[in-house]
N, C-alpha and C positions, 0 to 999 in steps of 0.2 A: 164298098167296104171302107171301115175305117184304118187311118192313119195314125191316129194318138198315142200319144207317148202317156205310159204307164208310170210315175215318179212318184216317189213318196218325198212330200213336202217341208222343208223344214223354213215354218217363219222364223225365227226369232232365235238368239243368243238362249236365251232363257230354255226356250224350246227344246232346243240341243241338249245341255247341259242337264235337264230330264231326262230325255231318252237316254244319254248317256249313263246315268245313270242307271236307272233301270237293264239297262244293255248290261253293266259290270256284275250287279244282283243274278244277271239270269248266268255269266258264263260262269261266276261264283259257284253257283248251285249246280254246276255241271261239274266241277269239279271235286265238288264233295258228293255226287253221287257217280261218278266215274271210280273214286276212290272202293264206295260201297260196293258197285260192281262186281270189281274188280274180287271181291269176298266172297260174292255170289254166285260167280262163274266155278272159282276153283269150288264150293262147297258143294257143287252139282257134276263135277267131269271125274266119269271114272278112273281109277286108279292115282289121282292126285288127290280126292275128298278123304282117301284111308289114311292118308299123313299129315293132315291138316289137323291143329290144336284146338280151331277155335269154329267148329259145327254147329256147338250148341250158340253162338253167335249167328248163324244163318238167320232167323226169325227176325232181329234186331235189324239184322244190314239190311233185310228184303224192305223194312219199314222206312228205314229214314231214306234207303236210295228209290222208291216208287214216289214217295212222298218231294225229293228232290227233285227228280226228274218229270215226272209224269204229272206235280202240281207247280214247286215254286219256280224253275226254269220254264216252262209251259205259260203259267200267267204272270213271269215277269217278263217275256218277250210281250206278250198283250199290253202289258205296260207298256214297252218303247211304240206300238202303235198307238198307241193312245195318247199316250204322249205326244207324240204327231200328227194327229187329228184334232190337235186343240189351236187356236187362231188367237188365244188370252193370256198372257202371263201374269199366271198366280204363284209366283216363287216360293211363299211361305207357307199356301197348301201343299206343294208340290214336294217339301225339304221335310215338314211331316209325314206325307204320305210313305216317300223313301223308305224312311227311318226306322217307320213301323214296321213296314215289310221286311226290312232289312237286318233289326235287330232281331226279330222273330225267325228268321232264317236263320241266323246264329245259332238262337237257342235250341232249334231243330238237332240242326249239326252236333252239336254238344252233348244234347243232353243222354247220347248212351253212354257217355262217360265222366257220365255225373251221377252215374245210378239208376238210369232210367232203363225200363225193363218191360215184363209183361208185358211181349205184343200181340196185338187182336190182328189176326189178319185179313180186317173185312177189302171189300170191295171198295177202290176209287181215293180213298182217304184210310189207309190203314194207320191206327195208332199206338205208341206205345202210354201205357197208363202211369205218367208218373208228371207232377206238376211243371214240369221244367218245358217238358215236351210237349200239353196242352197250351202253355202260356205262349210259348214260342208260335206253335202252329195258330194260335185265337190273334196275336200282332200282325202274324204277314196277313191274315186276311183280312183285318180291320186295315190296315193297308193296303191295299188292293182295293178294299170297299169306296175308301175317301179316293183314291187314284181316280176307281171310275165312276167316280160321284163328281169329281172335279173336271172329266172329258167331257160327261154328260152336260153341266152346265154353260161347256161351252161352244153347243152344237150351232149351229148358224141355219141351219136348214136346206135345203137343198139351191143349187143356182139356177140362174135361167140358164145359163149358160154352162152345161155340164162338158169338163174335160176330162182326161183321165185321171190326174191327183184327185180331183172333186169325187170321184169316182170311188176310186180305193178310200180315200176318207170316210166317205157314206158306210162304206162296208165295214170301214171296222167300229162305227158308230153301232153299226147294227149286232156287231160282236158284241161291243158294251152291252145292248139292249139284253143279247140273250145271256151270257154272265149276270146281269140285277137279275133274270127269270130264275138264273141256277140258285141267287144268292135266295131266293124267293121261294124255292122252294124246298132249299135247306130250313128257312127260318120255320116255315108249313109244317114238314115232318118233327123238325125239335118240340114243335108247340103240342103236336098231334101225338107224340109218342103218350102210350098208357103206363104208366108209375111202374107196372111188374115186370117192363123189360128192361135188361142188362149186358155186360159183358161184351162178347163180338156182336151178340144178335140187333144189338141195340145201337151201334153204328153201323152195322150193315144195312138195316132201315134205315139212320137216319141220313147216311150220303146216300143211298138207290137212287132217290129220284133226281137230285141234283149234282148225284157226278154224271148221268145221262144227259144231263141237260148241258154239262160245259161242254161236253164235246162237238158242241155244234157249233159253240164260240172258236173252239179250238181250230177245225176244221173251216170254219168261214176266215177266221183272221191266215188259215196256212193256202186258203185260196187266194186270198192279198197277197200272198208271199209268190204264188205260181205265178199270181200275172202280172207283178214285178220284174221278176228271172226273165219270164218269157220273151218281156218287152225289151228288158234289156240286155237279153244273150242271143239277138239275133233270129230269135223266131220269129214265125209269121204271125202275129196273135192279133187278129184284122177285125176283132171287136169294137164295135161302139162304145163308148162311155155308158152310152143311154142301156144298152142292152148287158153290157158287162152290171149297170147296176142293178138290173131285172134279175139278172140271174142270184145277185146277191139278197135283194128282197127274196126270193125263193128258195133260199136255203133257210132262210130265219121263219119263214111261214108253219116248218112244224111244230115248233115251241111253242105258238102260239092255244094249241091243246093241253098245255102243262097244267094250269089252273080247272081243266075239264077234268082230266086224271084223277088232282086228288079229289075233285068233288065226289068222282065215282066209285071211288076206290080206297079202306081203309090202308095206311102207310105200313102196317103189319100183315096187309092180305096178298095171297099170292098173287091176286088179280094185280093190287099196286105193281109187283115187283114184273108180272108178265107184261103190264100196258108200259112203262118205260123201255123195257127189252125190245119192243116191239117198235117205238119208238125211235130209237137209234137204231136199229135195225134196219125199216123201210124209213123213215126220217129223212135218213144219212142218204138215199138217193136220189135227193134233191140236188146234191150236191156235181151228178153227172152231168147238167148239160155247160156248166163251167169247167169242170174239169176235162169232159170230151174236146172243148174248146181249144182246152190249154196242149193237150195231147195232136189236137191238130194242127196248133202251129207247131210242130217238130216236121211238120210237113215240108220240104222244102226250104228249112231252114238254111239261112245262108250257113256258112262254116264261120265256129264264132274266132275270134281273133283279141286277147289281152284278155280284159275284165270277163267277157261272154265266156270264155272257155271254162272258168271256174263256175260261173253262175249258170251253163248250161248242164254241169256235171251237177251241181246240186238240185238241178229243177226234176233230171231224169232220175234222179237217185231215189228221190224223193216220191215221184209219179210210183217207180216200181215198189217201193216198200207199201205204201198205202193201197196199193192196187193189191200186194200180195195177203197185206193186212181183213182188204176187204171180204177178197175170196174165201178167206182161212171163218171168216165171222159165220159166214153161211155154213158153212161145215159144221160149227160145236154143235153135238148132240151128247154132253154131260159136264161132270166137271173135273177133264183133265189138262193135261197142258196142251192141248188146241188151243184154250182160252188163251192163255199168257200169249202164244205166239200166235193169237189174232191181234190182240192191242198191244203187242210190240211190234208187230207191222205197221200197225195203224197210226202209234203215237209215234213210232220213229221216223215214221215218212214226214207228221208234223215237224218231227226234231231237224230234219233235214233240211226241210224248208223255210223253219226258223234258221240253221247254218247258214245257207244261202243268204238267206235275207240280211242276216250279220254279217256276210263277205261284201254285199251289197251297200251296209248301212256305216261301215267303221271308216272308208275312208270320205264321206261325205258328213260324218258326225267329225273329223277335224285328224284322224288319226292316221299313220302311215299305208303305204301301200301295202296288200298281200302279196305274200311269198305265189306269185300266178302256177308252180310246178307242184306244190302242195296244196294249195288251195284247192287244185285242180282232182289231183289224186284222193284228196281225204272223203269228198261225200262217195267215191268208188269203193274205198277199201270199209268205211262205215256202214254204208248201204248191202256191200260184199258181206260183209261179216254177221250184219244181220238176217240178210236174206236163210245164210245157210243154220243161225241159232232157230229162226223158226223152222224150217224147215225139220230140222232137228227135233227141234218139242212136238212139231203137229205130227210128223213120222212116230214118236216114242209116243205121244199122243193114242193113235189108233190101237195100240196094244193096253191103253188103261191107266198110265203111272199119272200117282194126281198131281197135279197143282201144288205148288206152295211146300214143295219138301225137300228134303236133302240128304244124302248120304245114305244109309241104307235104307234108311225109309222112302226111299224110292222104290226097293223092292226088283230091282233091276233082278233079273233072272238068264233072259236067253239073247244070244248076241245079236239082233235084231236090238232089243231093245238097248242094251250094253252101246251098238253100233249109233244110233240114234242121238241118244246122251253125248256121246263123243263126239256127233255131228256139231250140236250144241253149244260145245264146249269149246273145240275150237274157234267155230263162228263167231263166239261170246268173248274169245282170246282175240280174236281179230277185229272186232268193232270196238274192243276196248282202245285197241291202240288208233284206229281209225277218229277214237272219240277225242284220245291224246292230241291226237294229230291237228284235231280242232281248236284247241285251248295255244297248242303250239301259234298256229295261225293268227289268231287272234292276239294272243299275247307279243307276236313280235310288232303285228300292227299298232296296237295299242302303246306296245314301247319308241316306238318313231312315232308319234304323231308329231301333227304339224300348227295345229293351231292350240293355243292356252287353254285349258276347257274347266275350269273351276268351280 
């Protein structure tokens, strides 16, 4: 069995001060979608939604915080990988790329109170239609695009000599790979859509096929993050290099059908929208013989002590939300809120272990030590707090209340489901502040650092 230490590599000054960046973009974006939330929650919990002024704002807030949390926190944490899988300092691609991203995050955040309105609630990328919001969202991803256009060219190939950095860099190269697939098959459905469609129906086509496809990026770069944690909170995680990168080729091998799909399949037919489903669906279990790995070494782990204790509560936190996220996926059979509390289980186990990764990554990027008793606590009461919001929607779920509604148009009726919503709501009260609790963490690190990081 192997021995290898699992480390995420930082060459270079330069190097740093990328990821760093990119690190402040993604807990930015956390924070402006924690605020959304936070709108979201009360516009859904009974007996607080009937005194609330601003319901008809529910639609708005569901947009910019899915869009915050579930796109640009999501692939700007990819950034700070990526960022770190490059061995070449390009500082003037790299201060462009930022910037793009970064401004266009802005404009996200702004633009519902600049007049922006009319939102479409499709799947993966929900928008609202008004220029501020389009211009915003088309920057962070031409940002994102040159990011991982700039990792890409600086791949070096694999070594003779594989250790475990070498290792986790490969994989999140492979993350890059399947992100250009999503960006590829975004460009595919824009080009393929037929002139008469519009409205919601016409971006719910055209993200289908390639928000299924990032989440395999997603998911490959939150396995970097597991077998990060694992190595470094004391678990037994007795993989190879050689074999930890097998496992990672093996999660990226289902994308590799994306370019078959649409050959087979018009982007407006049900078949398109059933073969991606299906896709992520059985895809995504590729993903078990690394993650069974990761869950084995809690085997006998030793008992963690300083850094380990926090990065071992976010490693578990993480495992249980994704694990709860997966189970809840097999269940939908329509369209109510089982959905949302499948992929809030699923993207928030990701979010966790992006947490983690960032308790792991702030004080070796130059900045202060973590508060260890809250660092410790918060992927608990986050994780806690989600666990019971879905549990919540997939309970109020099996009674029918759909998706994507608020207030009375929930249609709550009998205390089963009244009961349910409430589960929800608290859960969704408690992961808010579990989310605070993060930005807390982070921001004290961030305010002691210790090396110039400019």
């Amino acid at each position: 069995m192997s021995s290898a230490k699992y480390d995420l590599h930082i060459s270079s000054n330069a190097v740093r001060r990328t990821a760093t960046a990119w690190l402040i973009l993604g807990l930015a974006s956390l924070v402006g979608a924690g605020l959304f939330s936070l709108l979201l929650v009360l516009a859904r919990t009974p007996a607080i939604q009937e005194w609330l002024p601003f319901i008809d704002f529910f639609r708005v807030a569901l947009v910019v915080h899915v869009d915050l949390s579930a796109l640009i926190w999501l692939l700007s944490m990819a950034g700070v990988l990526w960022a770190l899988s490059t061995d070449r300092d390009l500082p003037a691609w790299d201060r462009v790329s930022f910037w793009l991203a970064a401004g266009g995050t802005a404009m996200v955040v702004i633009s519902p109170f600049v007049g922006a309105g009319d939102p479409l609630m499709n799947n993966y990328v929900p928008v609202l239609r008004h220029p501020v919001f389009y211009t915003g969202l088309g920057l962070f991803m031409v940002g994102v695009l040159s990011h991982l256009m700039r990792s890409a060219v600086t791949f070096s190939g694999l070594s003779t000599h594989l250790d475990g950095p070498s290792a986790l860099q490969v994989g999140t190269k492979l993350a890059a790979l399947t992100a250009a697939i999503a960006i590829g098959a975004f460009i595919t459905s824009l080009v393929s859509m037929p002139g008469n469609i519009e409205g919601q129906a016409y971006f719910e086509f055209l993200f289908w096929g390639s928000g299924h496809v990032i989440q395999f990026t997603h998911t490959l770069l939150m396995m970097v993050a597991w077998v990060v944690l694992a190595s470094n909170s004391g678990c037994r995680f007795n993989l190879t290099p050689r074999l930890t990168l097998t496992f990672f080729i093996l999660m990226t091998l289902p994308v590799i059908t994306v370019p078959f799909l649409y050959i087979a399949h018009d982007v407006i037919s049900p078949g398109h929208r059933l073969a991606f489903t299906e896709l992520m669906k059985y895809g995504g279990l590729s993903s078990l013989p690394l993650g069974l790995a990761v869950v084995a070494s809690l085997w006998k782990a030793v008992k963690p002590q300083g850094e380990a204790r926090y990065l071992r509560s976010a490693l578990v936190s993480s495992l249980v939300l994704f694990l709860a996220g997966g189970v809840l996926g097999f269940m939908i059979a329509g369209l109510d809120i089982v959905i949302p509390a499948h992929y809030h289980g699923s993207t928030v186990g990701v979010t966790i272990a992006f947490m983690g990764l960032c308790y792991y990554l702030l004080p070796r990027l130059g900045f202060g030590e973590l508060s260890p008793r809250l660092a410790f606590w918060q992927p608990i009461m986050y994780s806690g707090g989600q666990l019971l919001h879905i549990l919540g929607l997939a309970w109020t779920g099996g009674y029918g209340v759909q998706r994507k509604t608020a207030g009375l148009a929930q249609g709550l009726e009998h205390f089963s489901e009244i009961a349910g919503m409430g589960l929800m709501g608290l859960g969704g009260l408690i992961s808010v502040v579990g989310g605070l609790l993060f930005l807390v963490v982070a921001y004290q690190s961030i305010r002691g650092r210790k090396l110039g990081i400019s």
